[in-house]
C-alpha positions as a Markdown table, in Angstrom:
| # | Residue | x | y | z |
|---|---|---|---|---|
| 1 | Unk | -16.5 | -36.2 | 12.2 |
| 2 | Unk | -18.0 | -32.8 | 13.4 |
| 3 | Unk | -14.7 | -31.1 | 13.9 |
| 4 | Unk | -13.9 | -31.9 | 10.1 |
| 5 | Unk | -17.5 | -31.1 | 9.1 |
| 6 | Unk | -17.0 | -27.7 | 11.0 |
| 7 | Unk | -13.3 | -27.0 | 9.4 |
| 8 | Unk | -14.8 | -27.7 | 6.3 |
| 9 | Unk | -17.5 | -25.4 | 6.7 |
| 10 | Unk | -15.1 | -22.2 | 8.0 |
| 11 | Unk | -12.7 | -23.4 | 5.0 |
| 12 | Unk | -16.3 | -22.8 | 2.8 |
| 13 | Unk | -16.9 | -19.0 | 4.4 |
| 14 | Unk | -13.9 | -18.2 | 4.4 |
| 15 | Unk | -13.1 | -19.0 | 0.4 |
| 16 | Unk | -16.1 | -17.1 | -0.3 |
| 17 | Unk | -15.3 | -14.2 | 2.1 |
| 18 | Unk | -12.0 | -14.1 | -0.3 |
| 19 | Unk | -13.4 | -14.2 | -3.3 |
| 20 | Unk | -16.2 | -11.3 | -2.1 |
| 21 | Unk | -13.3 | -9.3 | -1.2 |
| 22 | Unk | -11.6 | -9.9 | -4.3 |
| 23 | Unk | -14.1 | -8.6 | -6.0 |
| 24 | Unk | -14.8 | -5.7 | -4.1 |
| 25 | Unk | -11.0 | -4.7 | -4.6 |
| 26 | Unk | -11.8 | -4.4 | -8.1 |
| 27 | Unk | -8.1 | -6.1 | -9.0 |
| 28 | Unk | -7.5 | -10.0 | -10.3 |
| 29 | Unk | -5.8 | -12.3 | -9.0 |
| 30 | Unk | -5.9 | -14.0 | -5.4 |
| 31 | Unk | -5.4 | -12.1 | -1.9 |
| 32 | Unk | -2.2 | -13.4 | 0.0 |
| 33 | Unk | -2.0 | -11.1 | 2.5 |
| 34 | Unk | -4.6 | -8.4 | 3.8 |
| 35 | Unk | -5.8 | -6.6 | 7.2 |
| 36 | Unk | -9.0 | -8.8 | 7.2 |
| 37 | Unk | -9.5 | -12.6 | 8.1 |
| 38 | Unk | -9.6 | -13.7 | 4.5 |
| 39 | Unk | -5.6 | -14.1 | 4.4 |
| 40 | Unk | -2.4 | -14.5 | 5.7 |
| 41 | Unk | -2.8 | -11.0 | 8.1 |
| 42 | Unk | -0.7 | -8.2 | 6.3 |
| 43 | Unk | 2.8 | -6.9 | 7.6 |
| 44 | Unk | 5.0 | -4.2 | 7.3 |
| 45 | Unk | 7.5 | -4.9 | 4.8 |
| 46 | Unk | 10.9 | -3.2 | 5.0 |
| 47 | Unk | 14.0 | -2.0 | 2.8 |
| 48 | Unk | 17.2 | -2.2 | 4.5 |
| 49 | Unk | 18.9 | -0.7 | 1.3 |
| 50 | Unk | 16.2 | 2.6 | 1.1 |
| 51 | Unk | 15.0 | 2.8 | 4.8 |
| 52 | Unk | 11.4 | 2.8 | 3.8 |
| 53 | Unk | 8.6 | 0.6 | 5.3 |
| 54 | Unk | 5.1 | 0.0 | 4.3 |
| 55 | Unk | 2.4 | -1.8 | 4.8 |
| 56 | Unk | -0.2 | -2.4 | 1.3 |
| 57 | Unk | -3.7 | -2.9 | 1.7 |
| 58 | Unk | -3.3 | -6.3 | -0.2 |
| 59 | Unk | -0.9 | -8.3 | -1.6 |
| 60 | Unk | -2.3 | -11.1 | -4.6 |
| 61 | Unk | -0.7 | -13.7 | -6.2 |
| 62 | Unk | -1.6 | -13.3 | -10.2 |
| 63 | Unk | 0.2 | -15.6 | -12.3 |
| 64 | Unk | 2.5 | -16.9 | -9.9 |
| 65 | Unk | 3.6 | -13.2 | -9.0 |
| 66 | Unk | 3.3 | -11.1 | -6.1 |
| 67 | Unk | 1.7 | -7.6 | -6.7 |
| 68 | Unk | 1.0 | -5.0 | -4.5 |
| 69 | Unk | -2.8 | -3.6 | -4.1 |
| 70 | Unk | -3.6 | 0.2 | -2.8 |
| 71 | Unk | -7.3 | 1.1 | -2.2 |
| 72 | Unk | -8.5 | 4.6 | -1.8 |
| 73 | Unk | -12.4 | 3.8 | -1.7 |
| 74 | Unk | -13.8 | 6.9 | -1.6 |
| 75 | Unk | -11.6 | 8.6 | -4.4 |
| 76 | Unk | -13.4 | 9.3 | -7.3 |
| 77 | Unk | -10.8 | 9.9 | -11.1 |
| 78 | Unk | -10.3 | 9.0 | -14.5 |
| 79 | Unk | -6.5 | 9.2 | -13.8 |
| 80 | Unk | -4.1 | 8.8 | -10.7 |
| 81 | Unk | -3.4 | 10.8 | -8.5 |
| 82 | Unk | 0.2 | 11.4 | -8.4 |
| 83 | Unk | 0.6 | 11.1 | -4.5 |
| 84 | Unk | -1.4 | 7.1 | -4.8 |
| 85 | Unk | 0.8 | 6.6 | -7.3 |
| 86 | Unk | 4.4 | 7.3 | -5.5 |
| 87 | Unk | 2.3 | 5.3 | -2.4 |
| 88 | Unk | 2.1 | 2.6 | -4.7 |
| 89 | Unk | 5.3 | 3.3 | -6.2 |
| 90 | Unk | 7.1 | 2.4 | -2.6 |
| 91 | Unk | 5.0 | -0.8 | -2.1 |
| 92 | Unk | 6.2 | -1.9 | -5.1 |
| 93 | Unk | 9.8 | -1.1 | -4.3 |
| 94 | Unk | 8.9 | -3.1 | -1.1 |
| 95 | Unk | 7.4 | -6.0 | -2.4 |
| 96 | Unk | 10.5 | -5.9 | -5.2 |
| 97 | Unk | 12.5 | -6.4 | -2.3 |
| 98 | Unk | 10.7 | -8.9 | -0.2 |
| 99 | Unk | 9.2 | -11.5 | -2.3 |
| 100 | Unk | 11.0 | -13.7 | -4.8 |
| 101 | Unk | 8.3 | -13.2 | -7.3 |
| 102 | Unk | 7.4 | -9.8 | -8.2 |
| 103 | Unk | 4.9 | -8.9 | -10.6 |
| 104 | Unk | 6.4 | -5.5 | -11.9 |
| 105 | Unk | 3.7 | -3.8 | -10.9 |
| 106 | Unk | 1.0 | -2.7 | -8.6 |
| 107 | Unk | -2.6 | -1.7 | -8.8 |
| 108 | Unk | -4.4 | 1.6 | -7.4 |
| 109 | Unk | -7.9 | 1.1 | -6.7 |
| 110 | Unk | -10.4 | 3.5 | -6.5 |
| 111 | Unk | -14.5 | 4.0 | -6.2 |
| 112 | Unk | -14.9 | 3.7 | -9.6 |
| 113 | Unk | -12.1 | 2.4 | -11.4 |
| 114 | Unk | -8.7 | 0.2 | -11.2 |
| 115 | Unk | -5.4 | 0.9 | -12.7 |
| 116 | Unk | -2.5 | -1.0 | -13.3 |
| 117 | Unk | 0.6 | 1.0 | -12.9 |
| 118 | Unk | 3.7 | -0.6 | -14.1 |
| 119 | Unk | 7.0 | -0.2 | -12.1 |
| 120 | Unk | 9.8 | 1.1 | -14.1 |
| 121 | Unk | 13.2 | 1.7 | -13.5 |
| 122 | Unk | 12.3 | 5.5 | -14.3 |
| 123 | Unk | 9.6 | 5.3 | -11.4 |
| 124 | Unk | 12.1 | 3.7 | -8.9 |
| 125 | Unk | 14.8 | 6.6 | -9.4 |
| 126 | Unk | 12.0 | 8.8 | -9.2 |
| 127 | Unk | 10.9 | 7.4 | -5.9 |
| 128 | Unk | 14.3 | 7.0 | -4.8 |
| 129 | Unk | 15.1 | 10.6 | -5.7 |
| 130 | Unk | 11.8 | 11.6 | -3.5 |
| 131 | Unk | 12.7 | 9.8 | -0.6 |
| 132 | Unk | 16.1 | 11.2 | -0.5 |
| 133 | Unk | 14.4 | 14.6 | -0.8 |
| 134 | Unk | 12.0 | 14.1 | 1.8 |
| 135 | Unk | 15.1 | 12.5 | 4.0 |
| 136 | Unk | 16.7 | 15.8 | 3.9 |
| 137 | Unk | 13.9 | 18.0 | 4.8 |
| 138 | Unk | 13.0 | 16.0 | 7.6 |
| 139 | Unk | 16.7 | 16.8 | 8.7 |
| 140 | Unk | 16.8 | 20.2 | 7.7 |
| 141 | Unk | 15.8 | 22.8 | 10.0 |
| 142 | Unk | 14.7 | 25.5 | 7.4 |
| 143 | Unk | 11.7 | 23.5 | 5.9 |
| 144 | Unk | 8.1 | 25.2 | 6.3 |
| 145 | Unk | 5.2 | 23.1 | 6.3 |
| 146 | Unk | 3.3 | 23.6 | 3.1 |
| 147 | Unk | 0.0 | 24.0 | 3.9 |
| 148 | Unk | -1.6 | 26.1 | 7.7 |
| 149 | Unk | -4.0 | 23.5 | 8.4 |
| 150 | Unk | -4.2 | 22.0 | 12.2 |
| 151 | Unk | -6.0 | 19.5 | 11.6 |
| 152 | Unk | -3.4 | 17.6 | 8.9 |
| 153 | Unk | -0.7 | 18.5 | 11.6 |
| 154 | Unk | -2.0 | 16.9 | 14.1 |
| 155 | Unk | -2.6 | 13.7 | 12.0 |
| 156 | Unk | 0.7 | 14.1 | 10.6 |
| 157 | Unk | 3.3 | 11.4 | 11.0 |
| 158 | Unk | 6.0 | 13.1 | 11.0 |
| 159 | Unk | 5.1 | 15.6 | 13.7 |
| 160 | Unk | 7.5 | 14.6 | 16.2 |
| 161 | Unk | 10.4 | 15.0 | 14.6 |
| 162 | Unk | 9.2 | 17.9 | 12.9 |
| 163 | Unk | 8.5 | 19.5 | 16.4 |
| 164 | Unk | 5.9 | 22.0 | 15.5 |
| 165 | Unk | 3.5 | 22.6 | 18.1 |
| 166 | Unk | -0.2 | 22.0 | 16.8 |
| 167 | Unk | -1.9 | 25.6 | 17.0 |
| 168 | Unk | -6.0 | 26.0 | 16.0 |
């Protein structure tokens, strides 16, 4: 009798430890799959067709569908930003590819406002088309960084194949 007093107590926290989160994402709909204890633990998700992997801060079930959840918490706009948006772009892609059920769209959250961005067929050749671009830059031995700042090289994560040494 304790040990199903006590499962029933952690299944109590840990509903409303889901629902707080929920709400802090700013986003309907219920968490599936995120990097806290709340759900199912997140993963990478994969596109053998593209070669691109990512991993979303959440995934929620909202009507049956599965939609993917970006969170850039300190990021203060009235509008995207395009680069949140092509992130979000390639989750969506991902999830697309990896759940039965996808929503058709994603949400980008940030400090002070969520939006819904819809995944279009225009926005998946457009993502496509980006990737292949980035694809060949990474393979091309002419490219220049575009920016002289150390500290984003070093964070970068595509410095080893890049092979520019880190200077500053």
């Amino acid at each position: 009798m304790t040990l199903a007093l006590a499962a029933l107590a952690l299944a109590l926290v840990l509903g409303a430890i889901s629902i707080a989160l929920q709400w802090r994402a700013g986003v309907p709909g219920r968490i599936v799959e995120s990097d806290g204890p709340v759900a199912r633990p997140a993963r990478v998700l994969r596109s053998a067709n593209y070669g691109i992997a990512g991993k979303p801060d959440y995934l929620i079930l909202e009507h049956g569908k599965v939609a993917p959840v970006e969170v850039k918490p300190t990021r203060q706009s009235d509008r995207p930003w395009l680069r949140d948006v092509v992130q979000l772009a390639a989750y969506c892609l991902l999830v697309d590819e990896t759940h039965l059920h996808f929503a058709g769209y994603g949400y980008l959250r940030y400090a002070n406002r969520t939006f819904k961005i819809d995944f279009t067929e225009t926005m998946r050749a457009e993502l496509l088309r980006t990737a292949e671009r980035l694809r060949a830059d990474l393979a091309a031995d002419d490219v220049d960084p575009d920016h002289d700042d150390p500290r984003r090289c070093a964070r970068c994560p595509v410095r080893v194949p890049c092979g520019r040494p880190v200077t500053g």
